[in-house]
TORKOL-4160 file (C-alpha; in steps of 0.2 Angstrom, whole numbers, padded with zeros to 4 digits, m for minus):
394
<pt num="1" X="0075" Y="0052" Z="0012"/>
<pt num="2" X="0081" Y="0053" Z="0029"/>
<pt num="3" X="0071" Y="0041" Z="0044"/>
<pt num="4" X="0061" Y="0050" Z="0053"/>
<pt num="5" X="0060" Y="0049" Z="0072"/>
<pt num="6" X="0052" Y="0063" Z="0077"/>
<pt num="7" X="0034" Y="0067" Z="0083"/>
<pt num="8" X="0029" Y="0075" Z="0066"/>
<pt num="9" X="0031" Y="0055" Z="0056"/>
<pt num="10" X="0014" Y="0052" Z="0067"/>
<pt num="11" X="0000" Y="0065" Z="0063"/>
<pt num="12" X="m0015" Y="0064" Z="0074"/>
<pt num="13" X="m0031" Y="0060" Z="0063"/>
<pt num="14" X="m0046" Y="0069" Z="0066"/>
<pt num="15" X="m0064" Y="0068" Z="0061"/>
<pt num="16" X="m0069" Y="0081" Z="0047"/>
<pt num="17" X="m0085" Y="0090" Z="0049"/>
<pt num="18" X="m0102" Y="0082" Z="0047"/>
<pt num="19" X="m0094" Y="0062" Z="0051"/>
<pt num="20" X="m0090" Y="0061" Z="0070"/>
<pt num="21" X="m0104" Y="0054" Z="0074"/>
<pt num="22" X="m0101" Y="0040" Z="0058"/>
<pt num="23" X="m0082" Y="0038" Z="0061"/>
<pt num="24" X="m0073" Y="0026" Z="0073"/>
<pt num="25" X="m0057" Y="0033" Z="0074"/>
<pt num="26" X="m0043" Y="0024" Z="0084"/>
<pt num="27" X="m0026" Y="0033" Z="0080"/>
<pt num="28" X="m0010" Y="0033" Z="0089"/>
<pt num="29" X="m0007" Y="0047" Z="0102"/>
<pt num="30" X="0007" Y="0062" Z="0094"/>
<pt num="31" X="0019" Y="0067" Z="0109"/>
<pt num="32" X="0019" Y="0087" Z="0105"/>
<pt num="33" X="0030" Y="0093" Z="0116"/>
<pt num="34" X="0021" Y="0109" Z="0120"/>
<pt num="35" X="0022" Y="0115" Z="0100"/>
<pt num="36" X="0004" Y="0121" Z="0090"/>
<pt num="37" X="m0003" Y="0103" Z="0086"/>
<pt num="38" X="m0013" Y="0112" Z="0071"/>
<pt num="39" X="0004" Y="0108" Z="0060"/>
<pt num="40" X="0003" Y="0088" Z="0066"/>
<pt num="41" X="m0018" Y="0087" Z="0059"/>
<pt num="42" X="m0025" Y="0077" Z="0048"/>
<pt num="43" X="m0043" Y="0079" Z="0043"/>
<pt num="44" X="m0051" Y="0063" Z="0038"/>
<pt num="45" X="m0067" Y="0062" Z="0027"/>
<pt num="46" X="m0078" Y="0050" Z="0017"/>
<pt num="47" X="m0088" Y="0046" Z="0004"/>
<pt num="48" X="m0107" Y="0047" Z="0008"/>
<pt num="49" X="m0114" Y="0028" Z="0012"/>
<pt num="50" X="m0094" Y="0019" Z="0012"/>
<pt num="51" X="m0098" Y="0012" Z="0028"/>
<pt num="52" X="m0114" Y="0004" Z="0020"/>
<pt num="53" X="m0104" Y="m0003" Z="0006"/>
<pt num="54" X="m0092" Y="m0010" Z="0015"/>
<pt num="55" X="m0102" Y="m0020" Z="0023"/>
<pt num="56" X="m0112" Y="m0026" Z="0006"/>
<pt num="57" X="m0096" Y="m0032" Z="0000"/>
<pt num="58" X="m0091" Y="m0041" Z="0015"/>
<pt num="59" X="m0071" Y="m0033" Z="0016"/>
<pt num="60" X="m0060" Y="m0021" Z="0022"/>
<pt num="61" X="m0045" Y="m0012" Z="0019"/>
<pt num="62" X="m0027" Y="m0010" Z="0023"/>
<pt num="63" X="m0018" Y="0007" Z="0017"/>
<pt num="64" X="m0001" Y="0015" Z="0020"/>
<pt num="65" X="0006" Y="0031" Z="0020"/>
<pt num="66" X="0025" Y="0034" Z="0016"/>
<pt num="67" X="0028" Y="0054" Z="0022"/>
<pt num="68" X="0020" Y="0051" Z="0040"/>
<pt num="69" X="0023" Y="0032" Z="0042"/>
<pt num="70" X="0007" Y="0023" Z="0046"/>
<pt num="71" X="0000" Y="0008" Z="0042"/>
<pt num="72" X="m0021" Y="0010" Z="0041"/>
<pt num="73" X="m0033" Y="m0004" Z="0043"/>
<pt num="74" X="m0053" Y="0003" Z="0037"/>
<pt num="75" X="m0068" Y="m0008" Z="0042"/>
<pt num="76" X="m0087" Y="m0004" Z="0047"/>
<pt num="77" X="m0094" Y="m0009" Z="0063"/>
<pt num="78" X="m0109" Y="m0015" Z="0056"/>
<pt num="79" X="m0121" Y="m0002" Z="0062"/>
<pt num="80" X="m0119" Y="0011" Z="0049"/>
<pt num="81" X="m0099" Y="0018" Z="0056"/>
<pt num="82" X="m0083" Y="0018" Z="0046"/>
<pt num="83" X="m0066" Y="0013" Z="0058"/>
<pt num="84" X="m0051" Y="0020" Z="0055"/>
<pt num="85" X="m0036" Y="0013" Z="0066"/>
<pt num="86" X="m0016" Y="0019" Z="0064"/>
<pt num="87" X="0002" Y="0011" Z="0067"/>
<pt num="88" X="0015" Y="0019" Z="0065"/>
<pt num="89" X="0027" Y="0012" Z="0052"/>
<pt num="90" X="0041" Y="0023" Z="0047"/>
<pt num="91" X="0043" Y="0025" Z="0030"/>
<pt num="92" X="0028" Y="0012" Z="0025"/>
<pt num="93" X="0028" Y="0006" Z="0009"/>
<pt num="94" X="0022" Y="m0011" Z="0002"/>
<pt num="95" X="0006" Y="m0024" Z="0009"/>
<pt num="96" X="0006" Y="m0041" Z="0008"/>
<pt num="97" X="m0007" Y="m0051" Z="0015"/>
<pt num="98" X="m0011" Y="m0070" Z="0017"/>
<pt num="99" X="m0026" Y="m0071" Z="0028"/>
<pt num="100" X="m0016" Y="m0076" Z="0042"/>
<pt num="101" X="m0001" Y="m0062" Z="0041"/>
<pt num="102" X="m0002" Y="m0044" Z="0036"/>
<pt num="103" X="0016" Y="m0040" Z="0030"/>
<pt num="104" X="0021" Y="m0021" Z="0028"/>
<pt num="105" X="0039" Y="m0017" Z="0020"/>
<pt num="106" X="0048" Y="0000" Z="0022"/>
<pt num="107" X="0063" Y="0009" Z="0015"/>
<pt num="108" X="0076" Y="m0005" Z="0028"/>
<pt num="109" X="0063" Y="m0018" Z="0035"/>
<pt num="110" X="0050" Y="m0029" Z="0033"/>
<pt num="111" X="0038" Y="m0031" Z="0045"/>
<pt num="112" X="0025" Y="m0043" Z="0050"/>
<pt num="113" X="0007" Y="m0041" Z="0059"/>
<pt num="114" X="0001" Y="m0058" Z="0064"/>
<pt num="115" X="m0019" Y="m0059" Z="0068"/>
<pt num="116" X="m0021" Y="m0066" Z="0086"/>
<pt num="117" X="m0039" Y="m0064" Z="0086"/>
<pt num="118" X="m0047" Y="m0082" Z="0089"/>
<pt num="119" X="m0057" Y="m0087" Z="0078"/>
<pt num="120" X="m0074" Y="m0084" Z="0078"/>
<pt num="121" X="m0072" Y="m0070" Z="0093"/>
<pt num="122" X="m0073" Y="m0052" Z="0093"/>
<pt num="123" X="m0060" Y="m0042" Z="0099"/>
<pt num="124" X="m0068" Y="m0026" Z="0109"/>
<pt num="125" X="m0085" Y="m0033" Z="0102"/>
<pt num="126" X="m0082" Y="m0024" Z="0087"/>
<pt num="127" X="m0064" Y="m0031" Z="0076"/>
<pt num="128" X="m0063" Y="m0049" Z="0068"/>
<pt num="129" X="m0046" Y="m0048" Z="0065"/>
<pt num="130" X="m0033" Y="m0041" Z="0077"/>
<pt num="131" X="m0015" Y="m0038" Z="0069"/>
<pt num="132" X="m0003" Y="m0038" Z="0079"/>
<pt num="133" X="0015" Y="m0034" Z="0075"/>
<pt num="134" X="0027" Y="m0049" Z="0078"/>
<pt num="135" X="0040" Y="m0052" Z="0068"/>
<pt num="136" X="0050" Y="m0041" Z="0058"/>
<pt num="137" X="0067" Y="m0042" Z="0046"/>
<pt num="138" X="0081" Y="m0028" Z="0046"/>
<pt num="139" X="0087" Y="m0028" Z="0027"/>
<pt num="140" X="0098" Y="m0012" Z="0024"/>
<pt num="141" X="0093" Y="0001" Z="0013"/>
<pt num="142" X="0083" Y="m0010" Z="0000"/>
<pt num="143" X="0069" Y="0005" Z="m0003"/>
<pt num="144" X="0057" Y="m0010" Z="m0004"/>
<pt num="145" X="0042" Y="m0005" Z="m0012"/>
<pt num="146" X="0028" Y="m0019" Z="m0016"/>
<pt num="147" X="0029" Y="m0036" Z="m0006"/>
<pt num="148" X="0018" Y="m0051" Z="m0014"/>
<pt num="149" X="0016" Y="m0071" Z="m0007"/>
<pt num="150" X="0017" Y="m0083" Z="m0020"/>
<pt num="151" X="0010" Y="m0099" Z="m0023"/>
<pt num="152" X="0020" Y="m0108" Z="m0009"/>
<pt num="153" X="0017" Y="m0096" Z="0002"/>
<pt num="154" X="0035" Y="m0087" Z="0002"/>
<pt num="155" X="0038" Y="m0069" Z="0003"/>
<pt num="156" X="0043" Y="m0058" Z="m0014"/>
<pt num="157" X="0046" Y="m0040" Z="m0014"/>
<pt num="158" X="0054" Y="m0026" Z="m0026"/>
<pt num="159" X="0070" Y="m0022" Z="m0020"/>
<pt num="160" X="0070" Y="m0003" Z="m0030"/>
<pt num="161" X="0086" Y="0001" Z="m0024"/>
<pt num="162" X="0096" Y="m0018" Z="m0033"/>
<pt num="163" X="0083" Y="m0015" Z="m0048"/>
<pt num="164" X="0078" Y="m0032" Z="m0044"/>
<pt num="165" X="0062" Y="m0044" Z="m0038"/>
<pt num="166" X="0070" Y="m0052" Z="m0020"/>
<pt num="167" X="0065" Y="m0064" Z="m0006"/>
<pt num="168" X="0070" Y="m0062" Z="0013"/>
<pt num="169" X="0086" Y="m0072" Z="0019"/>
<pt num="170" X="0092" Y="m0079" Z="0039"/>
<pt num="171" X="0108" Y="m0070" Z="0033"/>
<pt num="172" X="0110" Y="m0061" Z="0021"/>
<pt num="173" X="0100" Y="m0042" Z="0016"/>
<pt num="174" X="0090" Y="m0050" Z="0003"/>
<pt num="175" X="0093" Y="m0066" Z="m0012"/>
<pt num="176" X="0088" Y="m0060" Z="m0028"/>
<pt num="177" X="0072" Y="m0068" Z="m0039"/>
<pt num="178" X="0073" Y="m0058" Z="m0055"/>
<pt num="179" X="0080" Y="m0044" Z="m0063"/>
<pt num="180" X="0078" Y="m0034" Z="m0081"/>
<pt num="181" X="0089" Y="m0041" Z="m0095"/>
<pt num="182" X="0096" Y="m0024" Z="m0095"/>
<pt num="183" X="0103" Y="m0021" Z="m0078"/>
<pt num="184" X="0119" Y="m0029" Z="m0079"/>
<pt num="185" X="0126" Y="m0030" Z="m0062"/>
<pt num="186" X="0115" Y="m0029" Z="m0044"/>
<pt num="187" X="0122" Y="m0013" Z="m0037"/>
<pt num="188" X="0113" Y="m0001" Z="m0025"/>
<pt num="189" X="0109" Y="0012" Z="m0038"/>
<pt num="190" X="0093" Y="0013" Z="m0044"/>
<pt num="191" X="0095" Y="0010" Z="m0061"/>
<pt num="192" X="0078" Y="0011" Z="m0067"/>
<pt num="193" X="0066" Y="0012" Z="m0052"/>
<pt num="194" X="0060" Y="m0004" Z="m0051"/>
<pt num="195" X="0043" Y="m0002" Z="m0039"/>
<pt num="196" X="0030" Y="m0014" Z="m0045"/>
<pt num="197" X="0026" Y="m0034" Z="m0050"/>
<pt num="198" X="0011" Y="m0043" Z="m0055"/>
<pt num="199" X="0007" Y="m0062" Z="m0049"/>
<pt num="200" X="m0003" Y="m0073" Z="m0063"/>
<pt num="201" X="m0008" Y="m0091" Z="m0052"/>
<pt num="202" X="0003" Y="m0088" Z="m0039"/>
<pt num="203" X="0020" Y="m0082" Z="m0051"/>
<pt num="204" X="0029" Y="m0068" Z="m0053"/>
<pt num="205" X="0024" Y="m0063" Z="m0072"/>
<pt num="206" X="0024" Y="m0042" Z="m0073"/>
<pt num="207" X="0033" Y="m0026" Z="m0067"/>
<pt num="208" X="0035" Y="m0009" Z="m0068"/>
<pt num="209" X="0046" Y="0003" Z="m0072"/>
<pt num="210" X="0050" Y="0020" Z="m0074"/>
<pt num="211" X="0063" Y="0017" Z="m0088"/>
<pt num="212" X="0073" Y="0002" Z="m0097"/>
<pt num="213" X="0090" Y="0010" Z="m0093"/>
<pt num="214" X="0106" Y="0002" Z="m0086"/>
<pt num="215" X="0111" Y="0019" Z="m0083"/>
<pt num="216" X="0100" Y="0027" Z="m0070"/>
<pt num="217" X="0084" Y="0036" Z="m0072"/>
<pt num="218" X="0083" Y="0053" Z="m0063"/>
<pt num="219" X="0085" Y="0067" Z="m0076"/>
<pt num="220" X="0079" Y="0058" Z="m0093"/>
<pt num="221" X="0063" Y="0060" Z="m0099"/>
<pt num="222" X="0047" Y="0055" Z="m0091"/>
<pt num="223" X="0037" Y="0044" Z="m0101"/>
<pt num="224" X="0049" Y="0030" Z="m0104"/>
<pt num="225" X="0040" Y="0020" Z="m0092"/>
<pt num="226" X="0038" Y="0000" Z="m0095"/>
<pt num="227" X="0028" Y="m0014" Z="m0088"/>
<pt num="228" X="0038" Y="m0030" Z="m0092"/>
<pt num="229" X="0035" Y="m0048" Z="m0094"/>
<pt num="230" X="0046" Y="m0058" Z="m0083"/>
<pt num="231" X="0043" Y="m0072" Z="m0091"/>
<pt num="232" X="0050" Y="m0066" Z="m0107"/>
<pt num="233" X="0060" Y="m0054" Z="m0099"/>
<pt num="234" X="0054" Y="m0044" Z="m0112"/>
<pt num="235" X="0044" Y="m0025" Z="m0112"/>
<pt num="236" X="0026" Y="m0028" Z="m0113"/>
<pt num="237" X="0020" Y="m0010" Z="m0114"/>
<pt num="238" X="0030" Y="0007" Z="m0114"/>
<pt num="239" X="0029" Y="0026" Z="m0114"/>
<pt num="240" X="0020" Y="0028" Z="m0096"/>
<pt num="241" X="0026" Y="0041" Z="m0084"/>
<pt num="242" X="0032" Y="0035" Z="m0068"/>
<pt num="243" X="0018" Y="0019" Z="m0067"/>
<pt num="244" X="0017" Y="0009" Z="m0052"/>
<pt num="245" X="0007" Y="m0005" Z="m0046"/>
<pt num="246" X="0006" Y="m0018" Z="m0060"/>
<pt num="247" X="m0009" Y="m0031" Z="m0057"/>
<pt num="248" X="m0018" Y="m0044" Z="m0067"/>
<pt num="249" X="m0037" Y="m0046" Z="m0065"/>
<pt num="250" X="m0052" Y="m0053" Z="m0075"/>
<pt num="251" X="m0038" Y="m0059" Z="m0090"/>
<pt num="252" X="m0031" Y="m0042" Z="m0090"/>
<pt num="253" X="m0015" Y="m0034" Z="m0084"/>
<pt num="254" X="m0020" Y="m0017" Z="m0074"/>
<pt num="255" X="m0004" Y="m0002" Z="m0071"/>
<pt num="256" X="m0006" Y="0015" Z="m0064"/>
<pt num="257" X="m0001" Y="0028" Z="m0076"/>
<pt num="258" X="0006" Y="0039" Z="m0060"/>
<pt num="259" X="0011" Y="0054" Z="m0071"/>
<pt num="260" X="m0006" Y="0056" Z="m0081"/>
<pt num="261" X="m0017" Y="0052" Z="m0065"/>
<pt num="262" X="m0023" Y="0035" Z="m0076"/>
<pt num="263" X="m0030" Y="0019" Z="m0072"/>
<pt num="264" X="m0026" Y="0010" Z="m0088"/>
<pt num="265" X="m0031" Y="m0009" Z="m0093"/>
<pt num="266" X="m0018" Y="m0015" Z="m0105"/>
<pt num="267" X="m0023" Y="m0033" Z="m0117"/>
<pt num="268" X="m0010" Y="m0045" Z="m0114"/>
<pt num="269" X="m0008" Y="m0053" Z="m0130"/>
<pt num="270" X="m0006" Y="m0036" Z="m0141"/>
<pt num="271" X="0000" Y="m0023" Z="m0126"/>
<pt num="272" X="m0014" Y="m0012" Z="m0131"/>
<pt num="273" X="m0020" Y="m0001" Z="m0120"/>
<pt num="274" X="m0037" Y="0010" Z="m0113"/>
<pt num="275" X="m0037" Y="0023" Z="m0100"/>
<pt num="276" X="m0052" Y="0016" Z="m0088"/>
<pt num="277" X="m0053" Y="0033" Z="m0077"/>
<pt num="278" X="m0044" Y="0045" Z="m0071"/>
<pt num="279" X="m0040" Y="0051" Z="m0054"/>
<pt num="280" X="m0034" Y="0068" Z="m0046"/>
<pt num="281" X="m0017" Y="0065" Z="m0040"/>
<pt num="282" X="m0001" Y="0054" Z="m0042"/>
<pt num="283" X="m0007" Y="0035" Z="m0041"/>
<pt num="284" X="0002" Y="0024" Z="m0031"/>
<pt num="285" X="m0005" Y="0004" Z="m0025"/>
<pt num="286" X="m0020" Y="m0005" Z="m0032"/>
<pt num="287" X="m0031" Y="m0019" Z="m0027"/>
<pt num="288" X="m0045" Y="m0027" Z="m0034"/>
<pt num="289" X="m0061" Y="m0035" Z="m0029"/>
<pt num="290" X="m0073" Y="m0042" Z="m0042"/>
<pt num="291" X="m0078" Y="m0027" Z="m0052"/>
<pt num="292" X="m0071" Y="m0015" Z="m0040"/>
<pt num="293" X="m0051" Y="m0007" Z="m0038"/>
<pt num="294" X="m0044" Y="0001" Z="m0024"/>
<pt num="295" X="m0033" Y="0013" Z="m0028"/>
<pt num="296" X="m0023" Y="0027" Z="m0018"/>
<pt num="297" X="m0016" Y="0047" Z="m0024"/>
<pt num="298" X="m0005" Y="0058" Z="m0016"/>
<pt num="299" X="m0004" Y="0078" Z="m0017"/>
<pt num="300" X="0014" Y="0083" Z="m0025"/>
<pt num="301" X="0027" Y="0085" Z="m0013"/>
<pt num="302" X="0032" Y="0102" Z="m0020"/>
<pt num="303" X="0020" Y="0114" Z="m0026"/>
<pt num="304" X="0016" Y="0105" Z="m0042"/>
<pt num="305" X="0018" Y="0091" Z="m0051"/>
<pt num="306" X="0030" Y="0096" Z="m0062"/>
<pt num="307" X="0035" Y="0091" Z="m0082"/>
<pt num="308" X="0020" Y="0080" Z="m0081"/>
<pt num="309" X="0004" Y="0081" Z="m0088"/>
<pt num="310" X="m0005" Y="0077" Z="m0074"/>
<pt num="311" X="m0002" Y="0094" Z="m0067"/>
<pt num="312" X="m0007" Y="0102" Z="m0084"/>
<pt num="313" X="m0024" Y="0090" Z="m0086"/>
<pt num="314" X="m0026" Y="0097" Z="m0065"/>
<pt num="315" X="m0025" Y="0112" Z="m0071"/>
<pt num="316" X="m0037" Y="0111" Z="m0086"/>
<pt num="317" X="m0051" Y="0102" Z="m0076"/>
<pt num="318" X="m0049" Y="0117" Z="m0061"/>
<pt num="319" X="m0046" Y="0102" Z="m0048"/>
<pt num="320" X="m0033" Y="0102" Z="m0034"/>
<pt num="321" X="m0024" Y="0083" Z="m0031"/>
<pt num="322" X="m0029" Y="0073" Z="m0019"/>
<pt num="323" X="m0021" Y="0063" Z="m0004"/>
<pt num="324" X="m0035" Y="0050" Z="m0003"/>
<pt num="325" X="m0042" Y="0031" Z="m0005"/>
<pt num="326" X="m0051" Y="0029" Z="m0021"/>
<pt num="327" X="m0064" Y="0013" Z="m0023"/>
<pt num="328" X="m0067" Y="0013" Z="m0043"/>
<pt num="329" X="m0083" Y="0004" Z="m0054"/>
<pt num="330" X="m0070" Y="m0005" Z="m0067"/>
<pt num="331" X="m0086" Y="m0010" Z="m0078"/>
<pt num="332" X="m0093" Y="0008" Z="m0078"/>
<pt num="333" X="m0075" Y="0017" Z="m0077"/>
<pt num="334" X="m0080" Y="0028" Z="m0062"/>
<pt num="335" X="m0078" Y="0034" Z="m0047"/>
<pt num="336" X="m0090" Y="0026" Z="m0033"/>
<pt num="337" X="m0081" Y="0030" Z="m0015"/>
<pt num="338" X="m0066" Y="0038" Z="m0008"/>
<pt num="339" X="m0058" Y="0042" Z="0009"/>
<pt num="340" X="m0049" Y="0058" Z="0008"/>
<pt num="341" X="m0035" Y="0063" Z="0021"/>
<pt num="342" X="m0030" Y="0083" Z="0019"/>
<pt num="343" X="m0017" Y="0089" Z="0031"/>
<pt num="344" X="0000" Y="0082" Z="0039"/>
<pt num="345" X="m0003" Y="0066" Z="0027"/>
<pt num="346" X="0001" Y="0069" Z="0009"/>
<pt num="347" X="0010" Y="0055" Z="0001"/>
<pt num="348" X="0000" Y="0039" Z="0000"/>
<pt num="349" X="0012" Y="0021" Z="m0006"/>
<pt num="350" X="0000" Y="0003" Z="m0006"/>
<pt num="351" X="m0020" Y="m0001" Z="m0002"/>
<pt num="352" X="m0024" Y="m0021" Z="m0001"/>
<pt num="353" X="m0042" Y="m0025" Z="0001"/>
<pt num="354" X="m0045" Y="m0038" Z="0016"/>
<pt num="355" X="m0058" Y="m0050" Z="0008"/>
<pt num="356" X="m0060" Y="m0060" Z="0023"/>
<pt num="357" X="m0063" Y="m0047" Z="0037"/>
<pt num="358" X="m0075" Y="m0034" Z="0041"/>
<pt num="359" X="m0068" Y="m0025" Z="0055"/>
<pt num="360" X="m0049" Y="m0026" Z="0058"/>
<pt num="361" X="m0040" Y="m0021" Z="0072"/>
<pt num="362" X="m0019" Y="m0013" Z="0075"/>
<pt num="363" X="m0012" Y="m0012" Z="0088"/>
<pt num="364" X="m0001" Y="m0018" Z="0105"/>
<pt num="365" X="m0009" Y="m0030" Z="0113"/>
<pt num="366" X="0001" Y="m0042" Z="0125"/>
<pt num="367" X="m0016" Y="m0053" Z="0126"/>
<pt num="368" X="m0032" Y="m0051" Z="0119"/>
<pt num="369" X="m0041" Y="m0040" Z="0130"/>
<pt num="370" X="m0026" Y="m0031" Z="0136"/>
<pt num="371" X="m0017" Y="m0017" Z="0128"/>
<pt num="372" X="m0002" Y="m0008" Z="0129"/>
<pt num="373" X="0010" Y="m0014" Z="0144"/>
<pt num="374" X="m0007" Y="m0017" Z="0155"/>
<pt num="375" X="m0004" Y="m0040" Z="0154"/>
<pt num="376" X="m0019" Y="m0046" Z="0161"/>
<pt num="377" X="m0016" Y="m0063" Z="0159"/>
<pt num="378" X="m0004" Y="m0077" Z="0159"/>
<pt num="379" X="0007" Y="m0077" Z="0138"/>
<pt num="380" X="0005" Y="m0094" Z="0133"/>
<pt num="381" X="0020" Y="m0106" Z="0133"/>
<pt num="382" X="0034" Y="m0100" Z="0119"/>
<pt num="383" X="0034" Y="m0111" Z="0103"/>
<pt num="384" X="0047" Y="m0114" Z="0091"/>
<pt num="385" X="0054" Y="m0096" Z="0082"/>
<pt num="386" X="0043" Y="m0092" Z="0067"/>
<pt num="387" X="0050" Y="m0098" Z="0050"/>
<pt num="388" X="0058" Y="m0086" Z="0038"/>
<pt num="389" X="0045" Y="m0089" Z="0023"/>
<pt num="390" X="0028" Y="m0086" Z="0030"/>
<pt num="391" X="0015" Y="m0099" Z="0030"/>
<pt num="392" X="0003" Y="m0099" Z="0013"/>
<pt num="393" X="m0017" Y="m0095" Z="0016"/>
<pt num="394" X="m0027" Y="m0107" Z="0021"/>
């Protein structure tokens, strides 16, 4: 997929009907260049009472979309509004997040938001965390999907296109972690699609998978896909179609079953599995908080979701796929909110729950209080050039 540069890889977000009045919606301006902006729309709608819940659990959350390249941050303001904010970021995949750094990768970069809000302060009287983007590493055509910190706080990601788990280097485009027994030589071929991993205590322990070949994966069958044990180096589970986003939670390892529209639990000692709900679209990303997932779906990018059964159980159930945020009871199995984007937006990649902030902000700032190229204060004094592996939370 070629990088997108023009002024359709930024829709402009609109209000849908009925929410304007509960919707704080910051997104960056679309130059049109005198063509129909009804093309560039996308429609943004929400789950009766989200804002409200939001603000009972005490988080927010960060999304990205890969099609339109943004990077979304979702909080409420506390007095019964959702917030929406946009950045553009071409081709965004993968989140990582620290509590001090937000890190975003892309097809050829990684990029890193830092929060410049001081503490305890409220940027605009409303956001308690302004993100910032600072720092940013150019790696070549990595198609770098999930990024993750690890217990010393340096940076991992899944370098799809090397069918490898990498981290960041001052010279070269990336050092390799990890790597299938099966893939016998880091070569930029996509082997097996390599997309997702799994940290246990701070370590690299799962991923996943679309098949356990040496040989390349486009044209075989579907449901080959694996979720593996990096430890062992060995397949923990097998025959899902196209999953992505391996996690572990609550003594559990967690996949999307992308091709069957499944959030599945998998027991780690047998590799038994239990489809937990299902979701109408193709699943990409996953968070958790406590009893609750975050989750993302995005509509096909042709007119169906062809050779899968998610567009035959679609089809069964009458419903259309969604390109939306889905926040999902794991206890109950269901469906409890959602953020829904229908228009310009289609393909969704990763979703991060920000435990510790309400209300986050994105944006350019050259100080707090000024925006854009408006500097309406004095920068502080230059410090020494950030290190290459990011500080871990505090």
């Amino acid at each position: 997929m070629n990088e997108q540069t023009g002024p359709e890889s930024v829709p402009a977000l609109h209000a849908g009907d009925g929410i304007k009045d509960r919707l704080i919606l910051v997104a960056e301006g679309v130059p049109l260049n005198g063509r129909d902006p009804d093309p560039l729309r996308t429609e943004v709608t929400f789950s009766e009472g989200l804002p409200e819940w939001l603000h009972g659990l005490g988080v927010s959350v960060a999304f990205t979309t890969y099609d339109s390249g943004g990077l979304h941050l979702v909080g409420q303001d506390g007095a019964g509004k959702l917030t929406l904010l946009q950045n553009r970021v071409v081709e965004a995949s993968g989140l990582a997040y620290n509590g001090k750094q937000l890190c975003v990768g892309t097809r050829t970069s990684v990029r890193v938001y830092k929060d410049i809000n001081p503490k305890g302060k409220r940027h605009r009287n409303i956001y308690d965390k302004v993100f910032v983007h600072r720092v940013g590493y150019t790696t070549g055509i990595l198609d770098i999907h999930e990024l993750n910190f690890d217990n010393t706080g340096q940076l991992y990601f899944v370098n799809s296109r090397f069918s490898c788990v990498a981290t960041l280097h001052p010279v070269h485009a990336f050092v390799p972690v990890w790597k299938p027994h099966f893939i016998t030589t880091l070569v930029s071929e996509d082997r097996c699609h390599l997309n997702g991993m799994a940290f246990v205590d701070g370590e690299l322990r799962y991923v996943s998978a679309f098949i356990a070949s040496d040989g390349g994966w486009r044209g075989k069958e579907n449901d080959k896909g694996i979720v593996m044990d990096t430890r062992a180096n060995a397949i923990l589970a097998e025959g899902f179609i196209k999953p992505h986003s391996p996690r572990y939670h609550q003594g559990a390892v967690w996949i999307l079953d992308s091709g069957r529209g499944q959030l599945v639990r998998i027991d780690e000692a047998s590799g038994n599995r239990d489809n937990v709900v299902f979701i109408p679209g193709f699943l990409k990303g996953l968070s958790f908080f406590g009893r609750y997932a975050a989750l993302t779906s995005s509509r096909p990018r042709d007119e169906s979701f062809i050779g899968m059964e998610l567009d035959g159980t679609l089809k069964a159930r009458g419903q259309e796929p969604w390109c939306a945020v889905f926040f999902v009871d794991i206890v109950k199995g269901a469906i409890v909110h959602w953020i829904r984007l229908n228009g310009r937006i289609r393909e969704m990649l990763d979703v991060k729950f920000l435990t510790d902030a309400r209300c986050p902000w994105v944006g350019v700032l050259t100080s707090i209080g000024a925006s854009g190229g408006k500097q309406q204060t004095a920068p502080a004094q230059p410090t020494a050039a950030p290190a290459l592996r990011p500080a871990a939370a505090e």
